[in-house]
C-alpha positions in Angstrom: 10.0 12.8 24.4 12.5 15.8 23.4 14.5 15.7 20.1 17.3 14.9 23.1 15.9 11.9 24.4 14.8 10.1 20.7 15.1 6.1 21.2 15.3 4.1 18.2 14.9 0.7 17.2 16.9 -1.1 15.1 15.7 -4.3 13.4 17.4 -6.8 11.5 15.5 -8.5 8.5 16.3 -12.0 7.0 14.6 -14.1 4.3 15.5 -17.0 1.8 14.1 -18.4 -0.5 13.4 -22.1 -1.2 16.8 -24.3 -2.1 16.8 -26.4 -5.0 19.9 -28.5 -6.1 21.9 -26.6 -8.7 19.4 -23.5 -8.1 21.8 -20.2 -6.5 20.2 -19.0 -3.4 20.6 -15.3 -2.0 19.9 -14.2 1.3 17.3 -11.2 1.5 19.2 -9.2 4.5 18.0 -5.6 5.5 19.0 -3.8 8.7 16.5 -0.3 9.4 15.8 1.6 11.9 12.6 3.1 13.2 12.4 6.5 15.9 9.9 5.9 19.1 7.9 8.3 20.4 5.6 8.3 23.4 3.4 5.7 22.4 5.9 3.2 21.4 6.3 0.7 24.3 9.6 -0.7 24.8 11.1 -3.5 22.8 12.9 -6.4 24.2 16.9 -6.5 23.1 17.6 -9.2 21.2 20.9 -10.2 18.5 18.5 -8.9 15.7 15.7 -6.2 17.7 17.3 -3.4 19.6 16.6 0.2 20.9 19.5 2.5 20.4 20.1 6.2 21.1 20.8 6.5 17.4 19.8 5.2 14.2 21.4 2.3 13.0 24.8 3.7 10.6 26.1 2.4 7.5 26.9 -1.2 7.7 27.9 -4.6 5.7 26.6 -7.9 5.9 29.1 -11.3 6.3 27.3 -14.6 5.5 27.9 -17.6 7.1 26.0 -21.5 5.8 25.6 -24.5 7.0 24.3 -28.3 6.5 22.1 -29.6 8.9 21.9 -33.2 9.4 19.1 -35.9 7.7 15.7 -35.9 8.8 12.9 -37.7 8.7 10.6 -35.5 5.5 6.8 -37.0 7.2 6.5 -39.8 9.6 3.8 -41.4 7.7 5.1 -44.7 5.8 2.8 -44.2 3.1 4.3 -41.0 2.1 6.1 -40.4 -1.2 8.2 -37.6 0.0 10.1 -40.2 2.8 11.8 -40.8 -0.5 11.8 -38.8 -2.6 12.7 -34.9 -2.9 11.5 -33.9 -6.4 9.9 -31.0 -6.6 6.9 -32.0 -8.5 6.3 -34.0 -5.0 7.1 -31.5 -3.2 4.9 -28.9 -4.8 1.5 -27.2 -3.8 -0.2 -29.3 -6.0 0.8 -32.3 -4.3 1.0 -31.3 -0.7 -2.5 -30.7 -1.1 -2.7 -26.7 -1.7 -0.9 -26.2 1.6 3.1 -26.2 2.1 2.6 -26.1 6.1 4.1 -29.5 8.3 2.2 -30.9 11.3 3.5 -32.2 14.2 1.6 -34.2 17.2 2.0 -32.9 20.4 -0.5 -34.9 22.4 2.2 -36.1 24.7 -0.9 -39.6 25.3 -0.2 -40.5 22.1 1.8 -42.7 20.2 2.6 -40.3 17.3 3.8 -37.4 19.9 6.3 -35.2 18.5 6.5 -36.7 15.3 5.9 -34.6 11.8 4.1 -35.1 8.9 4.7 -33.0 5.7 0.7 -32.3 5.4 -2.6 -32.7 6.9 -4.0 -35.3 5.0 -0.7 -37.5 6.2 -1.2 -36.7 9.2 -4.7 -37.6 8.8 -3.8 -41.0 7.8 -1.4 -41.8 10.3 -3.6 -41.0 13.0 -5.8 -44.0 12.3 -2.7 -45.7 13.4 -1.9 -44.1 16.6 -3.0 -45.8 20.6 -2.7 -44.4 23.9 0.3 -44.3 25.8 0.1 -45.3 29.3 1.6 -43.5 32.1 4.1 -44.3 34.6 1.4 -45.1 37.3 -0.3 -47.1 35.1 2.4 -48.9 33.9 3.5 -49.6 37.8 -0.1 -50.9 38.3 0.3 -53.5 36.2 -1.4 -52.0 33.2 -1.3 -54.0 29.8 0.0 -51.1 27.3 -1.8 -50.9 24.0 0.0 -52.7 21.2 0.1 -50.6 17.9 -2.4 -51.0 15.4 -0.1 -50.8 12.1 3.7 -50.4 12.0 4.4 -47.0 13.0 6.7 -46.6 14.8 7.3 -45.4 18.2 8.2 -41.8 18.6 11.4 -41.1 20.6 10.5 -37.9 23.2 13.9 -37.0 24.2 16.3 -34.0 23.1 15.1 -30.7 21.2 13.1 -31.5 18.5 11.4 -27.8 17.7 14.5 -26.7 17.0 13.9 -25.5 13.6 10.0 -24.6 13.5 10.6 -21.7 11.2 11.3 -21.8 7.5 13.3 -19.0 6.1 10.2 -18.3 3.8 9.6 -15.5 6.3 11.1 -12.8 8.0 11.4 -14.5 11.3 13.8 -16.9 12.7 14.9 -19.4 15.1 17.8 -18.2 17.2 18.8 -21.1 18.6 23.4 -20.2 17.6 24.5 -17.6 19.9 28.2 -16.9 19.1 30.1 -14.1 17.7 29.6 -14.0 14.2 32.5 -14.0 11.7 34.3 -10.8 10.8 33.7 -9.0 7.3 37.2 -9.6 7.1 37.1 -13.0 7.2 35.4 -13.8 4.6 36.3 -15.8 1.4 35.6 -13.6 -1.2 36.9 -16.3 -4.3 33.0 -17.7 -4.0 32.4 -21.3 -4.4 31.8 -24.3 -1.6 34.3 -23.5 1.0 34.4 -26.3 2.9 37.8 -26.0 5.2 37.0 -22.3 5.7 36.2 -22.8 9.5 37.1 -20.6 12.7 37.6 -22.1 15.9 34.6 -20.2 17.3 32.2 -22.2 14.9 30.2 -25.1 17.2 28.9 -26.9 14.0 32.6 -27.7 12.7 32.7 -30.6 14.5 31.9 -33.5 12.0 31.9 -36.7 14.4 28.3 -36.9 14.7 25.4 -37.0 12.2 23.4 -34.4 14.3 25.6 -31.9 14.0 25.5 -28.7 11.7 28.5 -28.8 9.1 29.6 -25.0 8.0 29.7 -25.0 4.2 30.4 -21.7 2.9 30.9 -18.0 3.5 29.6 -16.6 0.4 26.7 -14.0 0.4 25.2 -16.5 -2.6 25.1 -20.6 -2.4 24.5 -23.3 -5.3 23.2 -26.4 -3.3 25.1 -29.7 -3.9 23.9 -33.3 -4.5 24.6 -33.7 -0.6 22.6 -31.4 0.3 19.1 -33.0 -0.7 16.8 -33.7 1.8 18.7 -31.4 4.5 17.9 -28.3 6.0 20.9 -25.6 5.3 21.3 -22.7 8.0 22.5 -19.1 7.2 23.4 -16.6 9.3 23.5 -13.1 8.6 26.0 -10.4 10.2 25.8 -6.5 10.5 28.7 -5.2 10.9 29.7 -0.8 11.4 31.8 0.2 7.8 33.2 2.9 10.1 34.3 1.3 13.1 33.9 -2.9 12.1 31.6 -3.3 15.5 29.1 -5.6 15.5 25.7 -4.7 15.2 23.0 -7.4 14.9 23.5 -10.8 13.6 20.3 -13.1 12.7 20.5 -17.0 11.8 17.2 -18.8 9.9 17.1 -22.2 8.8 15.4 -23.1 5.3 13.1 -25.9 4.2 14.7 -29.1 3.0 16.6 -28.4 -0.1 15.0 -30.0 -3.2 17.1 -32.0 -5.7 17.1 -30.7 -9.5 14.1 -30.5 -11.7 13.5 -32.2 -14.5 14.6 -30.1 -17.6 11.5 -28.4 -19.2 10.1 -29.7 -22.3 10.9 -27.5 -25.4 8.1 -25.5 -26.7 6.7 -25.3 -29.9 7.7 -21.6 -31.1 5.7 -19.3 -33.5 7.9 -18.8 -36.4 6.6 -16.1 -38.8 6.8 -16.8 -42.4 10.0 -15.7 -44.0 9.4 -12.2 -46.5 10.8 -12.3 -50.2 13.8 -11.5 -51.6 17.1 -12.6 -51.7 18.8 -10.5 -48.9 20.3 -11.7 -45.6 18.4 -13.7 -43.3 18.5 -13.3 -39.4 16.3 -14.0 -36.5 14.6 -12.0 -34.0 13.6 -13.4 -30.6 10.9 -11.1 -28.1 10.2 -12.7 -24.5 8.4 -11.2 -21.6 10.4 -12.8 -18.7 8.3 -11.6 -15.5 10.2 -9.3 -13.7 11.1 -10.5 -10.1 9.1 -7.8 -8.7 5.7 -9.1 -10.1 6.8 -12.4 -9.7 4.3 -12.9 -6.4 2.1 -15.6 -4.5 -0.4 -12.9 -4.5 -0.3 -12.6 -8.9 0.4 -16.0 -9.3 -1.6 -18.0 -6.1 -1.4 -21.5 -7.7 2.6 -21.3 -8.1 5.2 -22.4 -5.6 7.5 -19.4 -4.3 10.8 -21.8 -5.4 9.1 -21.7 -9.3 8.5 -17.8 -8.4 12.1 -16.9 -7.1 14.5 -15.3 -9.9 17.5 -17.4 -9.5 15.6 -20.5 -10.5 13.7 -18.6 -13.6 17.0 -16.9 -15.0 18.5 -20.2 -15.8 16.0 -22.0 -17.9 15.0 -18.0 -19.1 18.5 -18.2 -21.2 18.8 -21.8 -22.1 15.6 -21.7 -23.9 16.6 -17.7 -25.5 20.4 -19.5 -26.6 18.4 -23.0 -28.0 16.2 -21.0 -30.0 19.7 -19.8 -31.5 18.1 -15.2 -32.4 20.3 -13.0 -33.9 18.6 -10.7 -32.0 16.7 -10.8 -28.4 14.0 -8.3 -27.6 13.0 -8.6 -23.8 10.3 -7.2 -21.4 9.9 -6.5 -18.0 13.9 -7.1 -17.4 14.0 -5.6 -13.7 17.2 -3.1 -13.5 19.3 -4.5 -11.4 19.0 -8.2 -12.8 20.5 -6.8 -16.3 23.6 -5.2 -14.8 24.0 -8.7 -12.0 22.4 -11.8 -14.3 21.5 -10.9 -17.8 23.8 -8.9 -19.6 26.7 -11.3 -18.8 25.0 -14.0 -19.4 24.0 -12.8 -22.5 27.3 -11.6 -23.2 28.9 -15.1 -22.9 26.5 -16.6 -25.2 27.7 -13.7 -28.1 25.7 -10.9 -27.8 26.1 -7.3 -26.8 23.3 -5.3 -25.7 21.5 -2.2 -24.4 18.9 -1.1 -21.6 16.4 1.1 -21.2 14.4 1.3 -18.3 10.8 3.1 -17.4 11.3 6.6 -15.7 8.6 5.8 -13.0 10.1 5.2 -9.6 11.8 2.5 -8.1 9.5 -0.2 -6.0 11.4 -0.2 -3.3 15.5 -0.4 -3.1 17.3 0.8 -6.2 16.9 -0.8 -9.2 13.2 -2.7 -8.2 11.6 -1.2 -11.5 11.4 -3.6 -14.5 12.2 -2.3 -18.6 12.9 -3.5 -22.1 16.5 -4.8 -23.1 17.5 -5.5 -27.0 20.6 -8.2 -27.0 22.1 -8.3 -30.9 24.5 -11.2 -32.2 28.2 -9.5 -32.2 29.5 -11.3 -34.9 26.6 -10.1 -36.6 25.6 -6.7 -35.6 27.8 -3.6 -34.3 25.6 -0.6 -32.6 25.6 2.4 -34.9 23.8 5.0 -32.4 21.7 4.7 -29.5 19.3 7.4 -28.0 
């Protein structure tokens, strides 16, 4: 293949994390592109895997949520998760080491199609399940099997796989196939923009329960009260800077959204014994946060990716720094771009200015995944005299 002919394939990446009630959720978007050669085969086209003559040019992402209707968390009765949605119950720990729902799909039994949130549910509600007869059977004259507990029947009709992949991973279900919404119509006040709707949106309908609801436009989103125990959808949107076309668009669905943790309980900090002498008295604070970038499954196996995620740190991170009530904050491994987009003005509304310095290794990744030290210092307190 000549310089010439060069083919190349243009993917569109789309991950979030976990949603937890109060907790801000970002999409992780990414479009790339990647030249064939000979021994490439051919990729199918699809709205978010396509080969182009060219590599994919500089674009912008619109966003696009919505809030799916209630379903059932695990078909087994005996379950604590049918009603409840904390996440201590929703938690490795509790699910058993494994975060992964089952479903039935012997289509003889009387459990088909339904879903529990774990094996050993599913486990226990299979001591429950009988034989469904046939039609021919049935015609014969057949007795059918009465259940052996009260669980109940499984309906079999309408989709039901339609959202068998959580937004945990790169892959989605795409199951909306309509035009996306221009960059230029998006809010860009932030907040719960419920009557921003277009006429081309299927889900705006709100006459029936089974129907997705759009909720916002807004790259971020803070899930509601109303949203516990639902599934949200976001759909991401490529879109040309230079010419506005439309390149890819990709829509994943989440796992239920969580309701609010309990707050933590306050530590027991190591004060150090005050020095002598009669001079002015302030307090110093140091914490090593965990930048997001070492915040893994893979470092931290035993940890649920919701505790991992950044968004959900950050906040208890500077309500325990402001309870502590520090003159001045020394902090470690404070990722780059999380000082300039979380940090610093959060730090700044609580009375504090501050400074950064990051290492001088190389980015992990996109600019500013590299983590270094930030000093915060009371303003009615402190004024910077020289910095190096």
């Amino acid at each position: 293949m000549n310089s010439k002919d060069a083919m190349y394939s243009w993917h569109l990446s789309l991950r979030v994390d976990r949603p937890v009630e109060g907790c801000s959720i970002r999409p992780h978007a990414y479009m790339y592109g990647k030249k064939l050669d000979d021994r490439d085969s051919s990729t199918n086209n699809s709205t978010h895997n396509k080969v182009c003559r060219e590599p994919p040019p500089n674009h912008e992402f619109s966003y696009r949520w919505f809030r799916g209707p209630t379903v059932e968390p695990c078909a087994y009765e005996g379950c604590p998760r049918r009603t409840s949605f904390s996440p201590h119950d929703w938690s490795k720990h509790a699910l058993g080491g494994s975060g992964c729902s089952l479903q039935c799909v012997s289509a003889q039994s009387s459990l088909y199609k339904a879903t529990f949130c774990n094996s050993d549910c599913f486990v226990k509600a299979w001591k429950t399940q009988y034989t469904i007869q046939n039609s021919s059977d049935t015609n014969n004259g057949n007795n059918i099997p009465q259940a052996r507990s009260s669980t109940p029947l499984r309906k079999r009709t309408g989709s039901y796989c339609d959202d068998d992949r959580s937004v945990g991973s790169s892959n989605s279900g795409n199951d909306v196939n309509y035009i996306p919404a221009t960059p230029g119509e998006i809010s860009v006040n932030g907040g719960n923009n419920n009557n921003n709707t277009t006429m081309n949106n299927p889900y705006s309908t709100q006459s029936s329960e089974d129907e997705w609801i759009e909720i916002s436009r807004d790259q971020l989103y803070i899930p509601h009260t109303e949203d516990i125990g639902r599934k949200l959808k976001v759909e991401a949107a490529a879109y040309s800077v230079e010419s506005g076309e439309l390149l890819m668009h990709r829509v994943v669905k989440t796992d239920l959204v969580l309701s609010r943790t309990p707050e933590p309980e306050k530590r027991n900090l190591v004060t150090a014994k005050p020095a002598g002498g009669g001079g002015a008295r302030f307090r110093i604070v140091t914490y090593n946060i965990l930048a997001e970038i070492y915040a893994t499954q893979q470092q931290y196996p035993y940890a649920d990716l919701w505790a991992l995620s950044w968004d959900f740190r950050f906040q208890n991170i500077i309500r325990e720094i402001v309870d502590v009530g520090p003159d001045i904050v020394c902090l470690q491994e404070v990722q780059a771009d999380h000082y300039e987009s979380h940090l610093y003005n959060a730090m700044h509304e609580a009375g504090f200015e501050g400074v950064y310095k990051q290492k001088t290794r190389q980015a992990m990744g996109m600019t500013g995944k590299v983590d270094g030290c930030a000093l915060f210092w009371r303003r009615t307190k402190f004024h910077l005299v020289e910095s190096y």
